[in-house]
C-alpha positions, 0 to 999 in steps of 0.5 A: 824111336827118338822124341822129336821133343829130346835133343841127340844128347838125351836119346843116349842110356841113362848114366849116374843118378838117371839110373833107377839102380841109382836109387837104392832106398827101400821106403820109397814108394807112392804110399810113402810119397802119398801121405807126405803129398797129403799133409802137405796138400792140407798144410799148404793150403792153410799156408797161403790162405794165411798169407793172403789173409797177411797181405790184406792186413796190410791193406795194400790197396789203401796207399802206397806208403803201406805196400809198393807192389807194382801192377798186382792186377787181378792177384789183388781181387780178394783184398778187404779192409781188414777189421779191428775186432776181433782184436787177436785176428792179425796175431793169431793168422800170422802166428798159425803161417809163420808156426805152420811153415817152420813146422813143415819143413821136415815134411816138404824135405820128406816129400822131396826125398821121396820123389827125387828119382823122378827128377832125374828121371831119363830121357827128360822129355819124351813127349809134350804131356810129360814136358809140361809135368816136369816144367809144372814140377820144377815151378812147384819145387823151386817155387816150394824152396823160394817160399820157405827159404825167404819166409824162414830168413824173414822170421830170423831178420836176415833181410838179404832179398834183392828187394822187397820181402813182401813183394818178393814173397807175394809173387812167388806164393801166387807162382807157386800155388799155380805150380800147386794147383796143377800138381794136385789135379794130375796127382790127386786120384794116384794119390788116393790109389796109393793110400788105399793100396797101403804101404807094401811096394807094388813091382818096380816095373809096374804102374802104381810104382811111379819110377819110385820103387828100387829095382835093386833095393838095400836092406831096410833099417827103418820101417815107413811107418818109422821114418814118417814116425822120424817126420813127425817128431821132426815137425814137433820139435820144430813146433815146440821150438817156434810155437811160443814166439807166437803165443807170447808170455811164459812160452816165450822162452820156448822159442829157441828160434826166435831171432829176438832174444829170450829176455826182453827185460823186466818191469811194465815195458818188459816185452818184445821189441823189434827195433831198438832206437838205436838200431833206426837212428833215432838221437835223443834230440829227436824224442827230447823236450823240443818234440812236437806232435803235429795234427794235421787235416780239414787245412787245420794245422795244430803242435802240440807239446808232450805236457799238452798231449798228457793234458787230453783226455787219457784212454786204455786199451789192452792190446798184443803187438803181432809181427810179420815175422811171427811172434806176438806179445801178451796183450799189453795194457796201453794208455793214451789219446784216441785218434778221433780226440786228435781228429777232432781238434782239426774239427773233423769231429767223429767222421774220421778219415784215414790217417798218414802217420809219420814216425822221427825215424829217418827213412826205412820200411814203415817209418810212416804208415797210413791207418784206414778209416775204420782203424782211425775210428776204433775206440781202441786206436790210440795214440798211446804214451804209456803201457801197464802204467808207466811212461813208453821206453825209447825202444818202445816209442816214447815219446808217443807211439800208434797202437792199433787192435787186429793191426800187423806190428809194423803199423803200431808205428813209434816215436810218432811226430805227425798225423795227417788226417785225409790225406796220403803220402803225396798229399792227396786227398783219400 
C-alpha cells in the first residue's frame, strides 16, 4: 500500500542509484560507518565548543562595532567576557578549530561516502518518523558541507559570502549542531552495536545492514581497517600541512596551506601580517609627520604628536597575535604606553572603562574595534610603537598599533588614531 505521505511518482520501483544494486562497494557496512560516525562525534564536538568559545572572544554583547549579528536572542546565553590570562587562550582555541576542521575533512567525505545509499534510498517517505530523519539528515549533511566550506574559504581569505563570515558561520553552526544532536540521539545505541559487532558485514537484507551492506558487492581491493587506515593518513597529511600556521616559529614553514606566505621577511618586524597598508588603503600622509593620537574621555579631549606619544612612560609586553583564520605568530616582544597611562591623561585614573579604538584605515571589517574594561585595564594592553626593539612597520602598524593578551588579531587594530574612553561607536555612554 501506498504512503499516504509519498506522492504517485515515488510508489514506482527504484531506478539508478535508488537501487541497492546500485551500490557495489564492499567496505560499506555499520562498522565502517560506525567508527568514522565516532570520530566525528568527538571531533565535532570540539569543533563547535571552540567556535563558541571564538565567538565570545569577540564579545559580541559588548557593542556593535565589534559583532553586528542581528537578534542572536537565547543563541547568545553563554557569552562571557573573555579574559586577558592566560595570554595564549584565543591562540590556542582558535588554533585547535581551525587545525581540527581542516584535519577532518577526509573523515566527514569517509562518513558521507559510507552513507550515501541511504540517500537515495527509495521511496523517500514512507512515513512521518522516517520523513522527519531524512529532513534532520539533509540539515546535518548541508549543515556539515556550509560549515566547512565557509570555514575553509575563510582560512584562504576568499571572503565570497553573501555577507558576513562570522554571522553566516555563527548560524548555520547553531543549525547544524541541531541537525547533530538529533542524529546522534537516533544513531547512537546502533552505533555502539555495530562497533561491538566488529567489522565482518551482517546479511544484506538484515537489520544491522542499515540499507549499507551491497547486495551484489564487487571484489574487494582494500580491507576496512586499510581504507579507515587511507583516512587517517589523509588526516595527518592535512595536519602536518596546516598544524604550523597555528604554532608559529620555524613550523611556520609547514604550513603549505596557509593562505599568507612562507616568508614574511627577516629582522625584529619579520613576522606574520595579515593585511598589508597598501591592501586597506592607508596613504603615507596618513601615518606621516601631521599624525595625531586623539585620547578622548570624561569630556576631556587630548592630541598628541608621535615624539610626545615616544616621550610617556615606555612598557613591554611579550605578546603572539592570533587570527581568526587560524594562524598565530610566536610571541613577539612589543613596547609602548599602557592604555591606563593614556586613560589616565583625560583624568580617569586606574578605573578604565571600555575603550572605542579607531584605526586611519578607511572603513572595512575591524577599522575600529571596542576593547573591554578588563582589556583596557591589563597591565599588558599597550598602545604599542615598536616590536623586539625596533620602530613598528607600515604593515605592522606604524605609526602606533593596539596590542591586547588572549585578544582575536583582529582586535590588536593598526595605524591607531583615536581612543575614546567611555564611550561606543555611537556616542553612547557603555
Amino acid at each position: 500500500m501506498r504512503s499516504a505521505l509519498a506522492p504517485a511518482w515515488a510508489t514506482g520501483p527504484a531506478r539508478g542509484p535508488s537501487r541497492p544494486e546500485f551500490w557495489r562497494s564492499p567496505l560499506r557496512g555499520p562498522w565502517l560507518t560506525a567508527v568514522l560516525g565516532m570520530a566525528l562525534l568527538f571531533g565535532i564536538t570540539i569543533l563547535f565548543v571552540t567556535g563558541l568559545l571564538s565567538y565570545a572572544a569577540y564579545e559580541p554583547d559588548l557593542a556593535a562595532v565589534n559583532d553586528q549579528t542581528p537578534d542572536k536572542g537565547w543563541l547568545g546565553f553563554y557569552l562571557f567576557p573573555w579574559p586577558t590570562s592566560p595570554y595564549w587562550l584565543y591562540r590556542v582555541t582558535q588554533g585547535v578549530h581551525v587545525t581540527l576542521g581542516v584535519v577532518l575533512v577526509p573523515v566527514l567525505l569517509a562518513k558521507l561516502w559510507s552513507v550515501i545509499p541511504k540517500l537515495f534510498a527509495w521511496p523517500p517517505v514512507r512515513s512521518p518518523a522516517q520523513a522527519a530523519e531524512r529532513l534532520s539528515l539533509l540539515l546535518l549533511v548541508g549543515g556539515a558541507g556550509f560549515e566547512f566550506a565557509t570555514g575553509i574559504l575563510n582560512i584562504q581569505l576568499h571572503y565570497i559570502f553573501p555577507g558576513s563570515f562570522y554571522t553566516l558561520h555563527f548560524y548555520g553552526a547553531w543549525v547544524f549542531i541541531g541537525a547533530f544532536v538529533v542524529h546522534v540521539a537516533l544513531r547512537l545505541r546502533r552505533t555502539v552495536r555495530a562497533l561491538r559487532a566488529g567489522p565482518g558485514q551482517p546479511a544484506p537484507d538484515s537489520e544491522e545492514a542499515a540499507g549499507l551492506v551491497s547486495p551484489r558487492p564487487a571484489a574487494p581491493t582494500i580491507s576496512r581497517r586499510g581504507a579507515l587506515g587511507m583516512v587517517g593518513l589523509g588526516s595527518l597529511a592535512l595536519l602536518l600541512v596546516t598544524a604550523g600556521q597555528s604554532v608559529g616559529g620555524r613550523l611556520r614553514r609547514t604550513a603549505l596551506l596557509a593562505p599568507h606566505g612562507q616568508e614574511p621577511g627577516a629582522g625584529p618586524n619579520g613576522f606574520q601580517i595579515n593585511k598589508t597598508a597598501a591592501s586597506v588603503g592607508i596613504r603615507p600622509s596618513d601615518t606621516g609627520p601631521a599624525w595625531r593620537l586623539t585620547v578622548r574621555g570624561a569630556g576631556r579631549q587630548i592630541d598628541l604628536t608621535y615624539a610626545q606619544l615616544l616621550g610617556m612612560p615606555q612598557h613591554e609586553a611579550l605578546l603572539p597575535i592570533a587570527c581568526v583564520e587560524g594562524w598565530s605568530t610566536a610571541d613577539q616582544r612589543w613596547s609602548g604606553v599602557r592604555l591606563t597611562d593614556l586613560a589616565a591623561l583625560v583624568g580617569l585614573g586606574t578605573h578604565t572603562p571600555r575603550v572605542l579604538v579607531e584605526s586611519v584605515q578607511r572603513g572595512g571589517s575591524f577599522s575600529s574595534v571596542v576593547l573591554s574594561e578588563g582589556q583596557a585595564r591589563d597591565a599588558r594592553s599597550l598602545l604599542a610603537v615598536r616590536v623586539n626593539g625596533a620602530v613598528l612597520s607600515r604593515d605592522h602598524g606604524y605609526p602606533a598599533r593596539v596590542i591586547v593578551p588572549g585578544a582575536p588579531g583582529v582586535h590588536n587594530t593598526k595605524w591607531v588614531t583615536r581612543l575614546t574612553f567611555g564611550e561606543s561607536a555611537v556616542g553612547e555612554t557603555v
